[in-house]
C-alpha positions in Angstrom: -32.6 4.4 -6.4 -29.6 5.8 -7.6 -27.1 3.8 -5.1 -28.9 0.8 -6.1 -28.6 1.5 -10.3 -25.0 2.6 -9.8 -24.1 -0.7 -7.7 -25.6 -3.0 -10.6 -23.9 -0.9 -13.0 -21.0 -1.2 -11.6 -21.3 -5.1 -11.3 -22.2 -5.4 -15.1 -19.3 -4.0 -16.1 -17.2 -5.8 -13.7 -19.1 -9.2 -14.8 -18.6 -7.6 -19.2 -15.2 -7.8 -18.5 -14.4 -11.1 -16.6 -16.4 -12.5 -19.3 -14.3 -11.2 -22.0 -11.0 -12.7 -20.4 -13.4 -15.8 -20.3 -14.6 -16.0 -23.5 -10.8 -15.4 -25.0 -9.8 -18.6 -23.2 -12.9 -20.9 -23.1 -14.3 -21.6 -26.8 -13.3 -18.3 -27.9 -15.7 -19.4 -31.5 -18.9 -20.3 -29.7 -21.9 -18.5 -31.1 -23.0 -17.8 -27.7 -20.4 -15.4 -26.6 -22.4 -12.9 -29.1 -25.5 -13.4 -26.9 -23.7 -12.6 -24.4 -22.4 -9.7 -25.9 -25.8 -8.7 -26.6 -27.4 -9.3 -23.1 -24.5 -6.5 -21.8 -25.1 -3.9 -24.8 -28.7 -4.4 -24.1 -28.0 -3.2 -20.0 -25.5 -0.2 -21.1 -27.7 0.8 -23.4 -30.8 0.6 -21.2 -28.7 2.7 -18.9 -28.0 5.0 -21.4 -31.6 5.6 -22.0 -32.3 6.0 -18.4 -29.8 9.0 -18.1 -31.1 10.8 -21.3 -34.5 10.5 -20.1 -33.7 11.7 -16.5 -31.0 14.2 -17.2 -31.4 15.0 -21.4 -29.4 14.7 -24.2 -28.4 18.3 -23.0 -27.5 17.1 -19.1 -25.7 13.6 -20.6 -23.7 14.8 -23.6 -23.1 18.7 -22.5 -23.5 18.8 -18.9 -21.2 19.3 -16.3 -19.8 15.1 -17.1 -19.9 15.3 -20.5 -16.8 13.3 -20.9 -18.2 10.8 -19.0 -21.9 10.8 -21.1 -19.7 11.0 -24.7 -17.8 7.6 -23.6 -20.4 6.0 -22.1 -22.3 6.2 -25.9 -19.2 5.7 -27.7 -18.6 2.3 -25.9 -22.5 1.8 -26.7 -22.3 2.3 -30.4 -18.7 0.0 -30.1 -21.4 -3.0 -28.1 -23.8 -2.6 -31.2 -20.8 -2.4 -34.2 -19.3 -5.1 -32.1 -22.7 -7.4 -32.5 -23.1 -6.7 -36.1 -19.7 -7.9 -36.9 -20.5 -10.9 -35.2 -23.8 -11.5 -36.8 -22.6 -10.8 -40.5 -19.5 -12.3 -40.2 -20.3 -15.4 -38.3 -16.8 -14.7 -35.8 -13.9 -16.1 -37.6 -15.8 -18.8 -39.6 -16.2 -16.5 -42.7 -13.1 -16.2 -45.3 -12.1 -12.9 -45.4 -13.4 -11.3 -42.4 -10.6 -9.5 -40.6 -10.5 -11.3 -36.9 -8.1 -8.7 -35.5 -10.5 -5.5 -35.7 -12.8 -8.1 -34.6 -10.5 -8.7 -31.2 -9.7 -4.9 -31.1 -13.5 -3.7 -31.3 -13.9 -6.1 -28.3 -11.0 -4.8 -26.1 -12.3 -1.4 -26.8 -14.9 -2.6 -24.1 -12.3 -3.0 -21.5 -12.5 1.1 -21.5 -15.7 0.8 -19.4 -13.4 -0.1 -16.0 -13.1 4.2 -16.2 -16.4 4.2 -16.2 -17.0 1.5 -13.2 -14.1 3.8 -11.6 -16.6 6.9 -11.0 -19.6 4.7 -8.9 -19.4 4.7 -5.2 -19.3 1.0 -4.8 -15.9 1.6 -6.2 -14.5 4.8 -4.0 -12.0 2.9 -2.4 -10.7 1.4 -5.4 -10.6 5.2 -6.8 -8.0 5.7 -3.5 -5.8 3.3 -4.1 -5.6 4.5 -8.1 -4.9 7.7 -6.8 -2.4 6.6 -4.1 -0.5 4.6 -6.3 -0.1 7.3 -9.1 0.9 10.0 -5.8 3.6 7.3 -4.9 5.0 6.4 -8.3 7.3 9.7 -8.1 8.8 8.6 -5.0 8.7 5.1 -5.9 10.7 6.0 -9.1 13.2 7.8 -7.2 13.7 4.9 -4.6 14.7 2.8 -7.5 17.2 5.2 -8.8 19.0 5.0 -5.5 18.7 1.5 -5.3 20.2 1.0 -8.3 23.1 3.5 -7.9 25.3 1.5 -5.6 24.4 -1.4 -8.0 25.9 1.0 -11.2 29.0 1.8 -9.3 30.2 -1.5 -8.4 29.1 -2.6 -12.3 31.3 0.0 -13.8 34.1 -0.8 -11.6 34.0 -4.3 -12.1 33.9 -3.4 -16.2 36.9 -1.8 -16.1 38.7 -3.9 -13.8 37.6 -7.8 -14.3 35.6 -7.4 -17.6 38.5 -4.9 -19.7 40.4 -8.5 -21.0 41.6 -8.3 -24.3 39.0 -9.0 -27.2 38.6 -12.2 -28.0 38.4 -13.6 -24.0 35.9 -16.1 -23.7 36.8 -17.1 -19.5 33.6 -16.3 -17.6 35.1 -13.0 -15.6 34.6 -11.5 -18.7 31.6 -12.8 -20.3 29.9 -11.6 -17.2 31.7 -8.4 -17.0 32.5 -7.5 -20.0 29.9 -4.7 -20.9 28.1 -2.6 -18.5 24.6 -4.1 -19.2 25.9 -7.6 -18.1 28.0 -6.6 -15.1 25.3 -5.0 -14.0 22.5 -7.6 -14.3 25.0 -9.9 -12.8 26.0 -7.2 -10.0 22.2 -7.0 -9.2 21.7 -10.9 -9.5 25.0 -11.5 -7.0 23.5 -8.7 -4.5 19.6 -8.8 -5.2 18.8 -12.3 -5.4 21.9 -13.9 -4.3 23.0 -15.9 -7.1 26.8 -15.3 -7.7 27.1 -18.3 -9.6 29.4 -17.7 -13.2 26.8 -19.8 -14.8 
């Protein structure tokens, strides 16, 4: 039932969007991406129907996930726009015809990984989302205090090795003469162990 229609869902849209990074690479003017195209506006609108006749326009649009129901038919209409700019304009074969909103329209699809985000199948990639934003704080903060050490030692060695008079062109000074580069070369020496003056 339900498990089984969110699972499928779930897969389409993973499958709409591998097939866009596909189609980009791999004869990105081929007439057959816009069947393609079709074939997946044909499934998200099919759900679409399926959830208006179950729950109602009422249930879908103003229910309690009425986010979720007005961007699932906004990235439907997008499908359909998307396949009449295809089919009018013949991809980038006809003069005139503005490729770029043509690329942006596409990417507008890549929205739907929200979408895929809400299904069970995908719970535990929900987590880690969640995870990850919880530990960006800390994350942040573990990079300020990484880099403080590294911001001392660069402004000491900018006023010490790097203050030569204008004009010195030795390498103690082109790496140390503003803080910016005797701190990238600071966290190059210490980081990744390259003290080298090259």
């Amino acid at each position: 039932g339900s498990l089984l229609m969110e699972q499928f869902m779930g897969m389409a849209i993973l499958a709409n969007i591998v097939l866009i990074g596909v189609s980009c690479d791999y004869a990105p003017g081929w007439q057959g991406w816009l069947i393609v195209d079709a074939l997946f506006a044909l499934i998200f609108t099919a759900e679409m129907i399926c959830k208006l006749s179950v729950q109602g326009f009422r249930g879908v649009l103003f229910g309690d996930a009425w986010q979720w129901g007005w961007l699932e038919a906004t990235l439907v209409v997008v499908a359909w726009i998307e396949i009449t700019l295809g089919l009018f304009a013949g991809f980038e074969h006809q003069p005139g015809f503005n490729i770029s909103l043509f690329r942006t329209v596409r990417l507008v699809r890549l929205v739907r990984l929200l979408q895929a985000v809400r299904y069970e199948i995908f719970r535990d990639l929900l987590m880690m989302i969640r995870g990850a934003l919880g530990g960006a704080r800390t994350l942040m903060w573990s990079i300020v205090l990484l880099y403080l050490p590294v911001y001392a030692l660069a402004l000491f060695l900018r006023e010490t090795v790097g203050a030569e008079p204008e004009g010195a062109q030795d390498s103690w000074h082109l790496l140390f003469g503003s803080v910016f580069g005797a701190s990238f070369t600071v966290f190059r020496c210490i980081v990744v162990g390259d003290c080298s003056d090259e």
